[in-house]
Each structure stands twice: as structure tokens, then as C-alpha cells.
Backbone as CSV, one residue per row, in Angstrom:
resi,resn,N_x,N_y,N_z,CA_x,CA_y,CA_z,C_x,C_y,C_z
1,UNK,125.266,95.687,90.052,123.943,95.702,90.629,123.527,94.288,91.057
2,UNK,123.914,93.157,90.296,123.998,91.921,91.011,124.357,91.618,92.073
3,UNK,125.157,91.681,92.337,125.962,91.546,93.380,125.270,92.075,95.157
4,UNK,124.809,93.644,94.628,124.159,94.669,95.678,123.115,93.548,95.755
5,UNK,122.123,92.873,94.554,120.931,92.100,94.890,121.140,91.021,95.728
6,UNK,122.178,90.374,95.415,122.641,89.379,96.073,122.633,89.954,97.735
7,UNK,123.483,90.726,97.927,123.392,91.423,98.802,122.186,91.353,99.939
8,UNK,121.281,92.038,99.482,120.281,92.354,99.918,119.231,91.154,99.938
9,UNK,119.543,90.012,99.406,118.563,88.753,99.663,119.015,88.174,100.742
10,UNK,120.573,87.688,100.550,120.960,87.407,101.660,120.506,87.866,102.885
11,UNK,120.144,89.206,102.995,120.208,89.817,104.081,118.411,89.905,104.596
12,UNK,117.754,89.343,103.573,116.255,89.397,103.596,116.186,88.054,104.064
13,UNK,116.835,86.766,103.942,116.530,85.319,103.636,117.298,85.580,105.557
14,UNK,118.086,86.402,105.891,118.370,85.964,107.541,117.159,86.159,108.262
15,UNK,116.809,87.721,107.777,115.930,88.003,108.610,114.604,87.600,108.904
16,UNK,114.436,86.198,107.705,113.621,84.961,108.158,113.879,84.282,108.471
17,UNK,115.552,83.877,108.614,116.108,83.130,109.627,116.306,81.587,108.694
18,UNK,116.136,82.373,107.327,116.449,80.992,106.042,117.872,81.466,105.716
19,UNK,118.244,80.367,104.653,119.728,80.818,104.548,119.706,80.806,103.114
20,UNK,120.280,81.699,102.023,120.730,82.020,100.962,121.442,81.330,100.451
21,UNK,121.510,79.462,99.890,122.848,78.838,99.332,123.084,79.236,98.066
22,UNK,122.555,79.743,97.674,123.344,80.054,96.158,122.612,81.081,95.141
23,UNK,122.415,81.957,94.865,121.820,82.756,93.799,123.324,83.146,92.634
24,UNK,122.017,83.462,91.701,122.984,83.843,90.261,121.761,84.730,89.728
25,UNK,122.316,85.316,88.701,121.412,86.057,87.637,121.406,86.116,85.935
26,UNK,120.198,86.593,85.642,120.754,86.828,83.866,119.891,87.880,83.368
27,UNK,119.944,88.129,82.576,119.802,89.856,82.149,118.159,89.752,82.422
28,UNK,117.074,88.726,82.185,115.701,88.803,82.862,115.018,88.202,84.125
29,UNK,116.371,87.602,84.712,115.916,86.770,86.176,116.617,86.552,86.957
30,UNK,116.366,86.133,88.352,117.494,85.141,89.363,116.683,84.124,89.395
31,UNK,118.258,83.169,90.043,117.693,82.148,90.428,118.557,82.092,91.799
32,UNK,117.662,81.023,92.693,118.155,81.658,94.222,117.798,80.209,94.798
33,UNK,118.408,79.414,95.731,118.579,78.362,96.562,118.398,78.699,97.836
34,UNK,117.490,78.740,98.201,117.251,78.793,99.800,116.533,77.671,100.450
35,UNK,117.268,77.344,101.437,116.969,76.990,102.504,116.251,77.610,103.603
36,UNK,114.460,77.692,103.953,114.069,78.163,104.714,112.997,77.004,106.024
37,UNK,113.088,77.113,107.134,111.848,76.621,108.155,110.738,76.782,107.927
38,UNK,110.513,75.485,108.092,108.727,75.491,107.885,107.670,76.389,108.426
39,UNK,108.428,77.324,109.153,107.877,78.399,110.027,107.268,79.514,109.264
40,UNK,108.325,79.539,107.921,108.382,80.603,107.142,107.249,80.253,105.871
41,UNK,106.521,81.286,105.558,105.559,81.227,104.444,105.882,81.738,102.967
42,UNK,106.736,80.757,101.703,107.289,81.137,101.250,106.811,82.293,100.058
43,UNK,105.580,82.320,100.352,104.836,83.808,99.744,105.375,84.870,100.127
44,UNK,105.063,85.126,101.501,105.544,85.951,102.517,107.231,86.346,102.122
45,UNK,108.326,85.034,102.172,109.350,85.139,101.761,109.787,85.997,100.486
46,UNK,109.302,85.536,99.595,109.373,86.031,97.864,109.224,87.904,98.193
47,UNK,107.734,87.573,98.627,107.529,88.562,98.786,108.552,89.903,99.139
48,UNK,108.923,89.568,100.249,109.945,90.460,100.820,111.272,90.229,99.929
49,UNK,111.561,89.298,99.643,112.792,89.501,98.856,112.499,90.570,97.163
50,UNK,111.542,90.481,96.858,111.035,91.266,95.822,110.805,92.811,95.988
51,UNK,110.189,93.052,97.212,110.135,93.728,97.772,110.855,95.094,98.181
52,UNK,112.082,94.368,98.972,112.588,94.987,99.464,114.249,94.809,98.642
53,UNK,113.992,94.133,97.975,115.731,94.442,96.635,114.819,95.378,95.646
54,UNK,113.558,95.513,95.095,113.333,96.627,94.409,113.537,98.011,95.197
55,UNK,113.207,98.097,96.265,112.998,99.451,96.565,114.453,99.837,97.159
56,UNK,115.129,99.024,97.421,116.825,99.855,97.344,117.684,99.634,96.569
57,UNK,117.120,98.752,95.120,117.918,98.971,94.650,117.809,100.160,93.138
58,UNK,116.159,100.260,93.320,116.031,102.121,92.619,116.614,102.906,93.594
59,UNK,116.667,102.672,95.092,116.891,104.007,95.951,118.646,104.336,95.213
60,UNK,119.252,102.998,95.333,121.004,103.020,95.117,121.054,103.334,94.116
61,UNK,120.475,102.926,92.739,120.809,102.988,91.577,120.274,103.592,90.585
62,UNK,119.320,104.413,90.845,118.140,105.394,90.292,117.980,104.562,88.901
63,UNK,118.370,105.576,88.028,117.447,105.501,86.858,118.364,104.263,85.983
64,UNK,119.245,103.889,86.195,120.097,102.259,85.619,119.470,101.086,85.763
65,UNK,118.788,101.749,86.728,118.036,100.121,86.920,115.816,100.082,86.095
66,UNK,115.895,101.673,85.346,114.597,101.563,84.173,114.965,100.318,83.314
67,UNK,116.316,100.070,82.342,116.729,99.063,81.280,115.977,97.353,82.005
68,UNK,115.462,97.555,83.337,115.317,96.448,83.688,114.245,96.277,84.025
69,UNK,113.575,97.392,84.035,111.661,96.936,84.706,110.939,95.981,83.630
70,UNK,109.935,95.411,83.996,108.406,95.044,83.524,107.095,95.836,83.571
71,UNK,107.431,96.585,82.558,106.189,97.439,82.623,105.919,98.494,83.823
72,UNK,107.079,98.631,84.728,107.607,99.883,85.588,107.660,99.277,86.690
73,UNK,107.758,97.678,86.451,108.588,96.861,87.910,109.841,96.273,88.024
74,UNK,110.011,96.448,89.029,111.841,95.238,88.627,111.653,94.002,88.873
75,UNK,110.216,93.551,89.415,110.175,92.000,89.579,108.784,91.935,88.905
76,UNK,108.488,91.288,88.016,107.133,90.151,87.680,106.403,90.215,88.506
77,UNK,105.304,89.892,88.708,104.193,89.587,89.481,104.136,87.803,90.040
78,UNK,104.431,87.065,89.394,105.139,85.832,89.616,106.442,85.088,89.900
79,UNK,106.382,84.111,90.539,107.268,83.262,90.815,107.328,81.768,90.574
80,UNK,108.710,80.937,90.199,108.270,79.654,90.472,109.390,78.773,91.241
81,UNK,108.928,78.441,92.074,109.454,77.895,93.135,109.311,76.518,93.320
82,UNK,110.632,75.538,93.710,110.608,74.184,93.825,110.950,73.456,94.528
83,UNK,110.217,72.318,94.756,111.045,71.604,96.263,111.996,70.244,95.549
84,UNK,113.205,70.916,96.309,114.237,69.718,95.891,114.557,68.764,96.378
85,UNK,113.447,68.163,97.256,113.806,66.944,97.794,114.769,66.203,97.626
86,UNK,114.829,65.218,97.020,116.278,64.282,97.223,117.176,64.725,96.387
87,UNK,117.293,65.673,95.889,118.093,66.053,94.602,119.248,66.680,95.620
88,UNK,120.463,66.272,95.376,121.764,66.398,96.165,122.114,68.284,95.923
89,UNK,122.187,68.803,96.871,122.606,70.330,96.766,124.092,70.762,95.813
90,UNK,124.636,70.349,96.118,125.666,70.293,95.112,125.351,70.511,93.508
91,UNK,124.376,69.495,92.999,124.029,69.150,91.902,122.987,71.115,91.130
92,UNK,121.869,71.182,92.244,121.543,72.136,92.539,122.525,73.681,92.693
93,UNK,123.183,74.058,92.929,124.207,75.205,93.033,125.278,74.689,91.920
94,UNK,125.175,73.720,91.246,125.808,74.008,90.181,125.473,74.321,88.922
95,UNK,124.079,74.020,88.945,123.047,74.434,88.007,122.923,76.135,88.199
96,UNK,122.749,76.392,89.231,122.770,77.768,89.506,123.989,78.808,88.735
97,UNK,125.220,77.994,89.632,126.375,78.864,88.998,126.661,79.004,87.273
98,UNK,125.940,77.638,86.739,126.092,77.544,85.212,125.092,78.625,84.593
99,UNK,124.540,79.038,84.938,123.273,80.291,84.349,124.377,81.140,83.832
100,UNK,123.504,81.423,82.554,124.459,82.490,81.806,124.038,84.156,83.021
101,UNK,125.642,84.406,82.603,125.405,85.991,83.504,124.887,87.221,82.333
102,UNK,124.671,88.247,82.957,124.601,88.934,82.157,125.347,90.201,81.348
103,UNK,124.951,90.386,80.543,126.614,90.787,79.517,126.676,92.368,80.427
């Protein structure tokens, strides 16, 4: 089911025309590296990525994916989001890939 999420951000982060460098997961979160244009409103962004990986990934995965709601959501009501200014990307996506997965 990771993987499908992955999936489906990627495919949310084009269609703002940002790019997806790196996501990972763990049994209560992702974490996700994007690169998006200042064009893009990263509320708006979240948004849709929350959005639209919940609602296909109950459509794909029905009832496997209850073990994972919040109170009958698959995403929080919050986010926290950071700007990585000078911090070298590399350094960043390796932090990512080190996240424990989930069992």
C-alpha cells in the first residue's frame, strides 16, 4: 500500500507540475521531498495529495486500510512542512530513506 501511495503522490505532485524527490513511510506517517513553483499554494498541494491518496486508496484497498485511520481518516487534519534552504538535497533524501519502514 506504500508503494500505491507513493504512486499516487507522485502523480498528484506532476499534476502541479512539482516534482516528488523522495518520500518514505512508517506505520503513522510519510515523509515526502518535494520540489514545487512558487505558483503552487502548498495548502492547496497537501491538500490534494491527502486528498486524493485517501480516496483511492480505500477505493483499491477497502477495508485494510481501517488498521490505519485517525478517528475514520487516513490523513490528520495537519501538516508540517519545511523550507530547506541551504541544506544540500542529498543530505535531505537520506534522512528520508533512513525512516524506519513499516513492519
Amino acid at each position: 500500500m506504500l508503494v500505491r501511495c507513493e504512486e499516487i503522490m507522485r502523480q498528484v505532485c506532476a499534476d502541479f507540475e512539482a516534482e516528488l524527490g523522495e518520500f518514505d513511510g512508517e506505520d503513522d506517517h510519510v515523509h515526502l521531498l518535494v520540489r514545487y513553483p512558487p505558483k503552487v499554494q502548498l495548502s492547496k498541494l497537501v491538500n490534494s495529495l491527502k486528498g486524493v491518496s485517501s480516496r483511492l486508496l480505500r477505493k483499491e484497498y477497502g477495508t485494510h486500510v481501517n488498521q490505519y485511520l485517525w478517528g475514520g481518516r487516513l490523513w490528520s487534519g495537519s501538516y508540517f512542512a519545511g523550507s530547506v534552504g541551504g541544506a544540500p538535497t542529498s543530505v535531505l533524501q537520506q534522512y528520508i530513506e533512513d525512516q524506519k519502514h513499516p513492519s
